[in-house]
N, C-alpha and C positions, 0 to 999 in steps of 0.2 A: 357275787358272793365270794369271799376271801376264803382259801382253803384253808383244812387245818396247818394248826403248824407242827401239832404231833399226831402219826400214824404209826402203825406197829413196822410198818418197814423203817420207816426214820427211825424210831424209838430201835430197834434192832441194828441195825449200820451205826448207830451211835454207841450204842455199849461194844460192839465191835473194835469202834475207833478208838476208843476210852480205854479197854484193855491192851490195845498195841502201844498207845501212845504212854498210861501207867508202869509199862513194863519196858521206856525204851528211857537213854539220856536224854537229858534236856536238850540238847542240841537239835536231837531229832524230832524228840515230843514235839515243841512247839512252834515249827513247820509244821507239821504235820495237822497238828490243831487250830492252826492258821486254816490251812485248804480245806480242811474239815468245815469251817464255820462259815467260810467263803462258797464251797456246795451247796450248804444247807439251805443259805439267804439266797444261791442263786437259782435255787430247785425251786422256792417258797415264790419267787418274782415270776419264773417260768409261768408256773403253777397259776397265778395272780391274773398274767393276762393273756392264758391260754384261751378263754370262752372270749376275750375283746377281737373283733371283729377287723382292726387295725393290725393286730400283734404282727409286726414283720418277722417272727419264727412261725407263722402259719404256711410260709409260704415253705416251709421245710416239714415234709410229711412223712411222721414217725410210726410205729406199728401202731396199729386198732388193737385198742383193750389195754395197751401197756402205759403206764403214768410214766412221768418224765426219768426217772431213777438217775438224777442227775448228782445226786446226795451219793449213793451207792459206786454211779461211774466212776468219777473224778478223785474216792476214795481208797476204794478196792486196790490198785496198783502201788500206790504208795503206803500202804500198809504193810502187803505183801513184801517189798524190799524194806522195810522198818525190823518189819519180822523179821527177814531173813541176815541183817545187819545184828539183830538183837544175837542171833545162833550164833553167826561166823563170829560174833565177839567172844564166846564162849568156850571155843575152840580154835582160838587164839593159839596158844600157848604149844599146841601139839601140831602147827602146822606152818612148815618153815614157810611157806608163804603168803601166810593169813592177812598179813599186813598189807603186803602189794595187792591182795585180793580185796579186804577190806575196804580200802583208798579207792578202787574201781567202782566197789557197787556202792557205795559211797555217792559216788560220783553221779551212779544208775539213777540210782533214789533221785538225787536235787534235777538229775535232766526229767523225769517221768512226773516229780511234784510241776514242775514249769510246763511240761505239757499239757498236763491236766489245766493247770491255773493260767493256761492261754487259752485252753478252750471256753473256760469258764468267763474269761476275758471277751473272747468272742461273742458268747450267749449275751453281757452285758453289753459289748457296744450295740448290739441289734437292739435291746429292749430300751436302751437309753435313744434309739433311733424314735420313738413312740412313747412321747411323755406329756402328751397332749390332756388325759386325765388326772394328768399329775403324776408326780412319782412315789413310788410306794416305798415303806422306811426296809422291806425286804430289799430293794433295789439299790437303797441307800449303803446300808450295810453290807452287801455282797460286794461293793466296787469298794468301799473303807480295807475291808479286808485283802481282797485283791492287792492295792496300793501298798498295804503294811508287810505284806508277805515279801516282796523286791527287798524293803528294809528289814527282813531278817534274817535275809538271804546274807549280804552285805554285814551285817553286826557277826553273824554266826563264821562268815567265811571269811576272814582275814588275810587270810595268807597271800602273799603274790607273787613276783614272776611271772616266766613266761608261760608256764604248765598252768597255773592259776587262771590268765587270762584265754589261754588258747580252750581249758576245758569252758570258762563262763560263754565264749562265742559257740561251742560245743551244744550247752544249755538251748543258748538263746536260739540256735537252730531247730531243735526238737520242739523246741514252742510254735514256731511258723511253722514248720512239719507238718504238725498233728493240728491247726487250725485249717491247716489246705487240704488233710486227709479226709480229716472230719466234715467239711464243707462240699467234698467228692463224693462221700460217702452220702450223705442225706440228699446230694440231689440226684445221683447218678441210679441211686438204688433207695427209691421212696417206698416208706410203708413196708420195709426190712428190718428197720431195728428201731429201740429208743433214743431217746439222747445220750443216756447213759449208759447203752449199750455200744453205741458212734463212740464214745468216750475212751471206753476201756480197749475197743480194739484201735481205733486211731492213735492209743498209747501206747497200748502193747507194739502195735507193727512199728510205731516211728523209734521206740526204744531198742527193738531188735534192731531195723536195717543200720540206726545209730551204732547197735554195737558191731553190725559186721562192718563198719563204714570207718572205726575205731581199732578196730582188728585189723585193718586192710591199711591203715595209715602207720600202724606203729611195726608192720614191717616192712614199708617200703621204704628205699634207701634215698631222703631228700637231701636238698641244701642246706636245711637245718637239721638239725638232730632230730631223730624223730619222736626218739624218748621226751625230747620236750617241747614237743606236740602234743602227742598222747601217745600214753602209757598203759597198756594194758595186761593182766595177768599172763603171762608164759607158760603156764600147767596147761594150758587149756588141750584135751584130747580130742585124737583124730578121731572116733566118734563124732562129738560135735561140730569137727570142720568138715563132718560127709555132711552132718544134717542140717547144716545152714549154709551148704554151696546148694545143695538141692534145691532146698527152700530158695534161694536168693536167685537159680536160674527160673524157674518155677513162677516168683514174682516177675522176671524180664518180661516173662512169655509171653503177656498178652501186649507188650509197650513191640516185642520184635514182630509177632505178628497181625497189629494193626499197622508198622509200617511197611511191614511187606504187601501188604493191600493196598493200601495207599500209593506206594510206590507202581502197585500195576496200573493201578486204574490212571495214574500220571501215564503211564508208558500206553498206553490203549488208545489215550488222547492225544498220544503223540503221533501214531500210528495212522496215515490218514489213507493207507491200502486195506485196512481193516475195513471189514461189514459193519456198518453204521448199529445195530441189533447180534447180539448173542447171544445164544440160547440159554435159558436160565440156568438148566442142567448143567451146561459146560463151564458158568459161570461158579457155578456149585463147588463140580467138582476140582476146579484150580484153589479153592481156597480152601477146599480140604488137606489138596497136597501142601500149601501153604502154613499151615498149622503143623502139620506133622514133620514136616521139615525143619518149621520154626523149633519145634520141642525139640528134634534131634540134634539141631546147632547147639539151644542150649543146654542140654544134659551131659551133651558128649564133646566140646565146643569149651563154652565159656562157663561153665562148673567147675570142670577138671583144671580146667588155668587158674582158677579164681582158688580151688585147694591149693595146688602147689605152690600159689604163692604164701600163703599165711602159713601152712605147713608142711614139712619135711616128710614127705613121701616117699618109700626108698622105690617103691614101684608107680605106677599107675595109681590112682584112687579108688576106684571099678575095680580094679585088680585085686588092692587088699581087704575091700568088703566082701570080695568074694570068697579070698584066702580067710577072711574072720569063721565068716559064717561056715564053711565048708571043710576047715582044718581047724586041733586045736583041739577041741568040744566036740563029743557025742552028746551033751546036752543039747547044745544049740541045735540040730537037726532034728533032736526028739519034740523041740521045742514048734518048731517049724513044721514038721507033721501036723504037731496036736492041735498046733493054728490051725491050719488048711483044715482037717480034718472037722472040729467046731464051727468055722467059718462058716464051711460050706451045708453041712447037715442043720444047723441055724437057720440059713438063709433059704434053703429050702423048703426046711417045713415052715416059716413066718413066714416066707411069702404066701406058700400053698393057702394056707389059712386066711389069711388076708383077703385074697381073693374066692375064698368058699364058705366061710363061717360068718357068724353075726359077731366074733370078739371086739372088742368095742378098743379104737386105734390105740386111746393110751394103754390102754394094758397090751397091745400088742407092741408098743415102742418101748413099754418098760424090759419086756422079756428080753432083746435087746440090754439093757442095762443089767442084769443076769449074766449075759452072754459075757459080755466085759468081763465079770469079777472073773469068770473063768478063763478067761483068756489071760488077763495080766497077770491074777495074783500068784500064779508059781513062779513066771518070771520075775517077779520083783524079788522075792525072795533067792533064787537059784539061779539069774543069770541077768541082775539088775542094767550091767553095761547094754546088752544084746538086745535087753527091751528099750533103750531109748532108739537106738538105731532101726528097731521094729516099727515103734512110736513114729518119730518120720520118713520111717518107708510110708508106713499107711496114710500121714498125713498127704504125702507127696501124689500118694494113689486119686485120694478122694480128692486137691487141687486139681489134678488134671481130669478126673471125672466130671466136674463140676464146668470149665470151662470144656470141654467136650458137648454138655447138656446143655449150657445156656447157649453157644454160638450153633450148637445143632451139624455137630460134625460128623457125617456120614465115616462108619457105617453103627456107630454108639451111639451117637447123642439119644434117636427117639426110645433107644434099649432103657437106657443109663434115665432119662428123664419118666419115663412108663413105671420103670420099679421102685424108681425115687419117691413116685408118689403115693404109692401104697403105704408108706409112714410116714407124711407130712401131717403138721397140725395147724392152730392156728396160727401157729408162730412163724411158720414159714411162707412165702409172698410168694408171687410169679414170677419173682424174677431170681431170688435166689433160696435154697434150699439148705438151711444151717444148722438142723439139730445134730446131723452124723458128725458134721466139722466141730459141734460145741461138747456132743460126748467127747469123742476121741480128745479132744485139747484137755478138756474138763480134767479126765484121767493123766492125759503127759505131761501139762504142765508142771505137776507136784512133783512128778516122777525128776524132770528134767533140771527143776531148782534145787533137786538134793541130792546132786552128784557131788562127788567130793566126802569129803568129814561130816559126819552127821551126826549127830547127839540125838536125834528125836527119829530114831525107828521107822516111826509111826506118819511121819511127814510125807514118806512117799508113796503111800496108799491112800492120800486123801479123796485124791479121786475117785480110785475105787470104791472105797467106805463109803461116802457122802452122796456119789451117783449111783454107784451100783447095788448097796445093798439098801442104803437111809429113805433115798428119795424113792426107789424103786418098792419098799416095801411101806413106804409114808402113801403112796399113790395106789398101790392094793387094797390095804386095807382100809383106806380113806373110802373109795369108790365102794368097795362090798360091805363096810361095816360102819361107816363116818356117820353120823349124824350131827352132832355137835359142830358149827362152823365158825370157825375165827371172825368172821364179819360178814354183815346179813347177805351182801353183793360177792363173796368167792365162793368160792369151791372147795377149797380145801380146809378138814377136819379138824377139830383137837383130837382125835382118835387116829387117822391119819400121820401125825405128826407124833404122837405117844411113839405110834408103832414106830416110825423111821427112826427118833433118839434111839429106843430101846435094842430096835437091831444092830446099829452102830456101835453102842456100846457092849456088845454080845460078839461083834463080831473082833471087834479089839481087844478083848479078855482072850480069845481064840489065838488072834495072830500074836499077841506079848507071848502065850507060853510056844507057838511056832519058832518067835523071832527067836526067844530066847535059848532054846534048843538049836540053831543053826548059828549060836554065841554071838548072838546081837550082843550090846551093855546095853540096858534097858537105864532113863532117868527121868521120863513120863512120868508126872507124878497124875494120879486120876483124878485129884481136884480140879488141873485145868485141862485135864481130857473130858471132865464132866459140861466144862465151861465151853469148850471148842463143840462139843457134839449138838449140846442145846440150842449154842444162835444159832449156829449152823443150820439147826433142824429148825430153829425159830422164822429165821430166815426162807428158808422153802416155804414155807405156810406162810408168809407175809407178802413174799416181793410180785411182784408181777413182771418183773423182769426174765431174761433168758438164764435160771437155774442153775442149766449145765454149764454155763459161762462163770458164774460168780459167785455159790455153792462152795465147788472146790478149793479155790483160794481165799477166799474167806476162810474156810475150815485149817487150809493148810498155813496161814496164817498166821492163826491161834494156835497149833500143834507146835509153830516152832518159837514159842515164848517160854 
């Protein structure tokens, strides 16, 4: 049986698409509605011969309960830099270096469209693998589109050189990238995400390391110019060069120490006075020192080399995030208290309760999302820098908690995996544990894409609004008061979803007269705050996708149109 070809999630990603793509130039538009149309036929083929017994994507095993959201993945990303090209054109004019900024994410957008539409490439070479029943005209269609998008890549991009050609090889990297990410991801970690959830982070991550890979070429001093290499913005703050050396040592970690294991066990076998048998214990504990060694090379090691070279340090890096935090600002430390202080009174009584009461998990994971709006939202306001560097410190925290739990690193891991599980749901697998990583991203993402000039307030509370207060009060009231259901097989309410719009926009009538007393310029107009709030909220009650992943940027999306 043929699935539909309209459901209320399609039907919602598409008015989505339709309002970025309406509000952006033709240039951009239709790319964008190229990849769009090429998702949709390749969601619709997915979808076709999901239940055939052949399908060579069966042999890649996606989360239980969640539909392909292959529509959603491969779109999400390049909306969001459409949007965020639509702003930075707008504030053009007041910023001496919009243009060189402009040109760069520019540049973001066409590498993150080509990832996506390789991945999408990929799903169709498998399915064109099994065409034994014939081929279906969704199947048809999604490779036409596929094919058209290269040629309007080429009509749209004329320009040449060697900047021209060196970014197009740029491109075409990020496409085999994110085909070899996504291809790791679904087999290494089955029954962890959907496809469209493999999508958006296999885009997200090959976009990032592309950018610090971008960063890291245009200031090293080659035989060619490097400038026409690649060219990247110069404004960029040493904030952001702490919080993507972290990140970038952070990612090495598990590549330095799987080969520092490797390298023992070569050296063990070289070893032919050694005792045939080691005791397991001992075996344990060398590869715990192993790990924490590995992290201390790379934090303190190949972090700090990898800052200094992209930027101008007058001290140590360690040094001046400690001089930020610590001098300067009595904010920042009052800030830092009231963390520690919620953090920990939080976590205390949610666990306690967890383990004593009958509260039923999602409402114990919402509270949580509570927790958030209090935690972020005076820093965004009162010390928006501080919070991105808070942003991934904590991200930084929970990677290495994570890899602590799953390799089971004495003397955390069984701590760190015992308490983890006291709020897993079903969206979280055995083998990895993602709602904490999808709040916390959920919230910084917005935060982190609206650094600089901003015209829209309101863009870097997306997370907070949509997670913290929408969806958290969409799932309250849904659960205690919901009857009415979107469709006979979910869960979630028309009453449910009343509430989350309605708090949303209660809570931004709130932060407009905040912002505007701490002399925001406010130019939100509330027709498209009404518009951003409702898919947004549409969206929660429809996807069955990971929420806190796609939620926010969808919202912040449409906030910055």
């Amino acid at each position: 049986m043929a699935p539909a070809v309209v459901s209320g999630e399609r039907l919602v990603v598409f008015l989505f698409v339709a309002c970025v793509a309406l509000a952006a130039p033709l240039n951009l538009a239709a790319p964008l509605a190229l990849l769009s149309a090429a998702a949709l036929a390749v969601e619709l083929a997915v979808d076709g011969s999901a239940s055939a017994a052949s399908s060579p994507l069966r042999q890649f095993r996606t989360r239980p309960g969640a539909s392909s959201g292959i529509f959603l993945g491969a779109t999400t990303l390049p909306s969001v830099m459409v949007s965020r090209l639509i702003q930075l054109s707008r504030v053009l004019p007041a910023d001496p270096n919009g243009r060189e900024e402009y040109a760069y994410l520019e540049m973001q957008y066409w590498a993150v469209s080509i990832s996506c539409l390789s991945v999408l490439a990929f799903f169709i070479w498998h399915l064109w693998q099994s065409t034994s029943n014939g081929v279906s005209k969704a199947l048809k269609y999604g490779s036409m589109f596929i094919i058209l998008y290269p040629l309007a890549y080429f009509c749209l991009k004329t320009d040449g050189g060697l900047l021209a050609i060196s970014n197009m090889v740029y491109m075409m990297c990020h496409g085999v990238a994110a085909v070899i990410l996504i291809r790791h991801i679904l087999q290494k970690f089955p029954s962890c995400s959907s496809f469209g959830e493999a999508i958006l982070v296999s885009g997200g991550l090959v976009l990032y390391c592309g950018d610090m890979l971008a960063h890291t070429l245009s200031k090293m001093k080659l035989s060619v110019s490097s400038e026409a290499l690649m060219h990247t913005p110069g404004n960029r703050s040493k904030i952001a060069t702490v919080i993507q050396g972290v990140l970038l040592g952070l990612f090495l970690l598990p590549l330095l120490y799987k080969s520092s294991l490797q390298i023992l066990v070569y050296c063990r076998k070289l070893d032919k006075q050694r005792a045939q048998t080691v005791e397991e214990w001992t075996q344990k504990r060398i590869d715990y020192v192993v790990f924490y060694v590995s992290l201390l090379v790379a934090l303190l090691l190949l972090v700090p080399s990898w800052m200094c070279l992209v930027q101008e340090f007058e001290v140590h890096p360690f040094v001046w995030v400690f001089n930020y935090i610590f001098t300067g600002s009595c904010e920042r430390l009052a800030l830092c208290a009231y963390w520690i202080f919620v953090i920990y009174a939080s976590i205390r009584r949610f666990y306690s309760i967890s383990k004593q009461s009958k509260t039923e998990r999602i409402l114990l994971r919402k509270y949580y999302h509570l927790v958030a709006v209090l935690i972020f939202s005076p820093a965004v306001i009162f010390q928006p820098d501080f919070l991105d560097l808070a942003f991934g410190a904590a991200f930084a925290v929970f990677l290495i908690l994570e890899m602590i739990r799953v390799w089971e690193i004495y003397p955390l891991g069984h701590i760190v995996h015992q308490f983890m599980n006291a709020f897993t749901d079903h969206r979280d697998s055995e083998i990895l544990i993602v709602s904490h990583f999808s709040l916390l991203l959920g919230c910084a993402l917005p935060k982190w894409m609206s650094s600089g000039l901003n015209d829209r307030p309101l863009a870097p509370f997306a997370g907070i609004l949509s997670l913290g207060i929408g969806d958290t009060m969409a799932s309250m009231i849904g659960y205690k008061y919901g009857v009415l259901r979107w469709s006979k097989t979910g869960k979630k309410t028309i009453e449910g979803t009343a509430a989350g719009i309605t708090s949303v926009l209660a809570a931004c009538s709130i932060l407009v007269s905040l912002l505007a007393s701490s002399g925001y310029i406010l130019s939100q107009h509330w027709l498209s705050l009404l518009v951003a709030v409702t898919l947004s909220g549409l969206l929660e009650a429809y996807t069955a996708q990971l929420d806190n992943a796609f939620i926010p940027l969808v919202f912040y999306s449409l906030l910055c149109l």
